[in-house]
N, C-alpha and C positions, 0 to 999 in steps of 0.2 A: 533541183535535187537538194539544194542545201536549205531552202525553205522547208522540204518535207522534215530534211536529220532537223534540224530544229523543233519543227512541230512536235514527232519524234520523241525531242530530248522534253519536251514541256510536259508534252502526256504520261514519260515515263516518272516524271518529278511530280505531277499529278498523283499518279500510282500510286509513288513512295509514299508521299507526305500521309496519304490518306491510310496507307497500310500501318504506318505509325502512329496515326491518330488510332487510329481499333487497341494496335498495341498497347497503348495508351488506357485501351479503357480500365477500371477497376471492376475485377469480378468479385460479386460476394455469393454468399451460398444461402441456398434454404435446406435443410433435413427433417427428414419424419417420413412416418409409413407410407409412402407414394403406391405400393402394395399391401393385403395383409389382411387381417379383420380389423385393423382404425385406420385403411386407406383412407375415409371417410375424410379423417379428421387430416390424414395428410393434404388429402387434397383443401379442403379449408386455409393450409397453411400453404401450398403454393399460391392458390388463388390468390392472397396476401401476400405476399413478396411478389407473385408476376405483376399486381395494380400498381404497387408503391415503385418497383423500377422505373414500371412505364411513365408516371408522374412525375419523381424526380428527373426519370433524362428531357421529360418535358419541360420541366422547370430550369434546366439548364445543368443538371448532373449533378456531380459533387465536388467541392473543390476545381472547379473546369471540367471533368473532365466524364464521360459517358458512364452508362455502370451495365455490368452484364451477369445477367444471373445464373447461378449455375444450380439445377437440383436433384439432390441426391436422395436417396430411397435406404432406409433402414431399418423398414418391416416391421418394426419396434421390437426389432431382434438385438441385444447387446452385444453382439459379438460382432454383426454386424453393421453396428452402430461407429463402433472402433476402429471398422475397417473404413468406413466412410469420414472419420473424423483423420484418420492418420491419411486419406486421399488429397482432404480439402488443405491438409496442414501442408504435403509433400508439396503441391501447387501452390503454395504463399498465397492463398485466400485471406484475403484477414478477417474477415466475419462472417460468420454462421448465425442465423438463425434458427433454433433448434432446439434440441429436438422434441418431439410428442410426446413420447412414453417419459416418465422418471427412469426406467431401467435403461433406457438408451443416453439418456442425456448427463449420468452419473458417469459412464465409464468413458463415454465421447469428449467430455469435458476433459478428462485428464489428456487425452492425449492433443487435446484443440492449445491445454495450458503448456505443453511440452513442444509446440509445432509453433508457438506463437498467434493463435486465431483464438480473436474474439468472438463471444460464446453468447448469444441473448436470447433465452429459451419463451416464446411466447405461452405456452403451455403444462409445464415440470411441475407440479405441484409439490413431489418429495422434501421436505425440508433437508436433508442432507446434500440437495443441490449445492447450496450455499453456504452450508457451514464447514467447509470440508479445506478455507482460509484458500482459496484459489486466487490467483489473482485478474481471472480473465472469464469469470460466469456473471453473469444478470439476469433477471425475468422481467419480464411485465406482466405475469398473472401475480396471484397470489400464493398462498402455502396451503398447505394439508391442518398444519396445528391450530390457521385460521380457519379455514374450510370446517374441518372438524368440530369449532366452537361453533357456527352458526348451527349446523347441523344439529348438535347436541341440545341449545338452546332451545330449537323449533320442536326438539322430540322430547325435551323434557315438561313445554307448556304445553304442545297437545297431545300427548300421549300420556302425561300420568297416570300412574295407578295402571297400565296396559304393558302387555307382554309385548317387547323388542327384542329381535333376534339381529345378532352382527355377522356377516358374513366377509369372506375376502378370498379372493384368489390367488393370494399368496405371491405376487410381483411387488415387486419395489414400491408402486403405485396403490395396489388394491390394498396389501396387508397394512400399506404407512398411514393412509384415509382411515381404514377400517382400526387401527391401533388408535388415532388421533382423537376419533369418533368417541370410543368407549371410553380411554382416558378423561376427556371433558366431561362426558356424561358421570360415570363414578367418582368424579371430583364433587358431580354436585349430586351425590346420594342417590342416582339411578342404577339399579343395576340389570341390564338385560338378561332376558333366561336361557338363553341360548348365543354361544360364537361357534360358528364353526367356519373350516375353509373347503376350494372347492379347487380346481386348477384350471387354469385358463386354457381356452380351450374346447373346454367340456360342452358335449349337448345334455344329458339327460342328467337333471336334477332329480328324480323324483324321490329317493332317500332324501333329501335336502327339505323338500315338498311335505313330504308326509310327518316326519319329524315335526316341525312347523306345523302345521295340522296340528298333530298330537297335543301339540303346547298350547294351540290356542295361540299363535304369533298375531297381533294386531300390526306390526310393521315390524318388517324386516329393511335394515341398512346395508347396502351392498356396495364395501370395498370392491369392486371391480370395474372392468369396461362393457361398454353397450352391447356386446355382443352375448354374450353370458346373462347381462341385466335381463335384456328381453327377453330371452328363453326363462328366465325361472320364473317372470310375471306371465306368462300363456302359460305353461306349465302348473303353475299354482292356481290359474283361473279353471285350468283344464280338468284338475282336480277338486274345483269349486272351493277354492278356498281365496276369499277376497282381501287377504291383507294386502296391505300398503305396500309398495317397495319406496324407498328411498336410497338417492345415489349421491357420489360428486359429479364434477364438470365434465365426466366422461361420458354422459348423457345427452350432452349439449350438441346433438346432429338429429335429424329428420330422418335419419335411417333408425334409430332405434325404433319409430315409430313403425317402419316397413317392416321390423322384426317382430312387433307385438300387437298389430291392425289393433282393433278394438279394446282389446285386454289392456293395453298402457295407459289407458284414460284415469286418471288419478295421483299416475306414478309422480314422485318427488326427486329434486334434484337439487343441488347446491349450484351454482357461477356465479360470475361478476354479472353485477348491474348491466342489463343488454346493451349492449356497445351501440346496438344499432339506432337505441332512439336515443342516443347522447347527441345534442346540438352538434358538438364537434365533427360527425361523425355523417353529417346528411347529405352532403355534397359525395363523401365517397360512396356513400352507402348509390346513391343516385347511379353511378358510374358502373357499379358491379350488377345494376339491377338491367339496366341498358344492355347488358350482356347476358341478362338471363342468369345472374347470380345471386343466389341469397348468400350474405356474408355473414352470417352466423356463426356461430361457435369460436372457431382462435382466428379466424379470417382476419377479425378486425386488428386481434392484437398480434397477428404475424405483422400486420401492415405498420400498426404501430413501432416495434419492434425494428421496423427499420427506419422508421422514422429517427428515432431514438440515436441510432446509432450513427447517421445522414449528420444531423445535426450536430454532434459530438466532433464527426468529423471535419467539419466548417469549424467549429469553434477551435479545436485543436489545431486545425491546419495543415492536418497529416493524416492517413490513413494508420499510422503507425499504431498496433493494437493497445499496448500498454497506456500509451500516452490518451488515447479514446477513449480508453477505458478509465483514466483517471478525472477526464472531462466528465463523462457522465455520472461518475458520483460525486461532483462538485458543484451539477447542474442543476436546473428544472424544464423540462422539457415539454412540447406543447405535443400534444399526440392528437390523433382522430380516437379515440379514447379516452381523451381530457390530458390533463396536467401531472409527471409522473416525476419524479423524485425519487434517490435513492439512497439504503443507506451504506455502510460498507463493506457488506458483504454480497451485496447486488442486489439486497431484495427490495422492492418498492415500501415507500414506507406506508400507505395506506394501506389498511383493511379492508378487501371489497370482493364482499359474498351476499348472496342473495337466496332464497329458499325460489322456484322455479316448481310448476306442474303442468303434466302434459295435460292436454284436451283430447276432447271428443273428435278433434277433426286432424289429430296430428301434427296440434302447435304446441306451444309451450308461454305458457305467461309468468311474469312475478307475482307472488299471491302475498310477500312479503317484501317490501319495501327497505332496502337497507335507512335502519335507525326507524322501523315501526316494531 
């Protein structure tokens, strides 16, 4: 009998110990539209945080110690976006990865700065992400003011002398590209014949359509998301009119192409350098494909992203947000995306945009080569 209390006493100190190790683990978070019309994109970005947990607690965790991901869903709705940022903050998460949209990740921020949770948006392209003196935002993509110039560049050497029309769907996101766009362009003596906006959302362009017609639009630039995009490229084919569209990084999924079958063949788009053929990047890329995943779009750089913040925390020595946050704008950091660097107001310091077209078979290549 006294052998069993013993046994007993060992298995319940078994128990313990291990229910305190779980305790123990650190949970961080990922957000973006897990629902919505840019589920797409959300899922992108869980894909990228569920690979990079699994890897790290392979590698041996963080600091000692396991990591548990927690992911939250905020439709790329801003109100609800807030409400997920003051959830992750209530729970003492100390990082978030996040969010998709600019209009979620502008007002989640403030309350992630208010709740103490670090903030590393893979995605935000908004420049008032970061200008807004926080002390607790970063990205690893790049900005719209950047975005904007390459855009404007590609559209003012192959398009001179042709009618562009700008459009935007008037979110924090669509309008700030679309505003970024023009600005560069009218800096350098182009002027489009046509801006107008549209609201997200919308199915039927075809006022938008016929207008355009009317003008003789050779390419239209579209401040908005994929979901919109494709409809006014079938929409404008459907009315046989074969202008160009041209987007930013909200193109950058395989589902625009399900939205525009044959008609998208042409379409133009702005991103980074494809992640997926960066040397850095073939080993993971390997791992996500084993599973039947293509890691495209912010896949790579959610994965980054935690990379980023993994390491920050080893070199700091604390999960502590502030203090992590001061590590990584002091650092350089080795990503599955390459080498990132920040400056202090969290945005990366490289420029890294690329002009992007869809194909015939519903891929996308670079047709311009960052620095050609």
């Amino acid at each position: 009998m006294k052998s069993l209390k013993l046994i007993g006493l060992a298995l319940g100190a078994s128990l313990a110990l291990s229910t305190a190790a779980l305790a123990q683990d650190i949970t961080i978070a990922v957000a973006g539209p897990m629902t919505g019309g840019e589920s797409a994109f959300g899922r992108q970005m869980k894909n990228g945080a569920e690979q990079a947990v699994k890897d790290l607690n392979a590698a041996g965790g963080v600091i000692g110690k396991k990591l548990a991901l927690d992911v939250e869903d905020d439709a790329c709705d801003p109100k609800q976006a807030r409400s997920v940022a003051e959830k992750i903050a209530s729970a003492k998460i100390p990082f978030v990865a996040g969010h998709y949209c600019s209009s979620s990740s502008i007002p989640a921020s403030e309350a992630y700065a208010d709740g103490n949770v670090l903030q590393i948006t893979p995605a935000s392209t908004n420049p008032l992400f970061t200008e807004r003196k926080l002390w607790n935002v970063a990205r690893v993509c790049g900005r719209d003011d950047q975005q904007g110039l390459v855009a404007a560049a590609y559209i003012a050497k192959f398009y001179k002398g042709k009618n562009v029309a700008i459009l935007n769907d008037k979110t924090t996101y669509g309008k700030g590209l679309a505003d970024e766009t023009k600005k560069a362009l009218n800096k350098i003596g182009f002027t489009e014949k046509m801006f107008e906006s549209y609201n997200k959302g919308d199915k039927d362009f075809t006022a938008i359509v016929s207008r355009m017609k009317r003008d003789n639009i050779d390419l239209v630039y579209v401040g908005g998301y994929h979901q919109e995009s494709g409809l006014i490229v079938r929409q404008m084919r459907d009315q046989g009119l074969q202008t160009v569209l041209m987007a930013g990084d909200a193109l950058a999924d395989k589902e625009f192409a399900s939205i525009t079958g044959p008609a998208g063949e042409g379409t133009l788009f702005t991103f980074g350098p494809d992640p997926r053929n960066k040397p850095t990047a073939k080993a993971i890329v390997e791992k996500f494909k084993a599973n039947n995943i293509d890691p495209e779009g912010y896949t790579l750089y959610t994965y980054a992203a935690m990379q980023v913040w993994s390491q920050a925390v080893a070199k700091a020595g604390t999960t502590d947000p502030k203090k992590v946050m001061e590590a990584i704008k002091a650092g350089s950091w080795d990503t599955v995306i390459g080498k990132m660097e920040f400056d202090a107001k969290g945005d990366i310091k490289q420029i890294d945009y690329v002009v992007y077209k869809w194909d015939a078979k519903g891929g996308y290549i670079e047709i311009n080569p960052k620095g050609s």
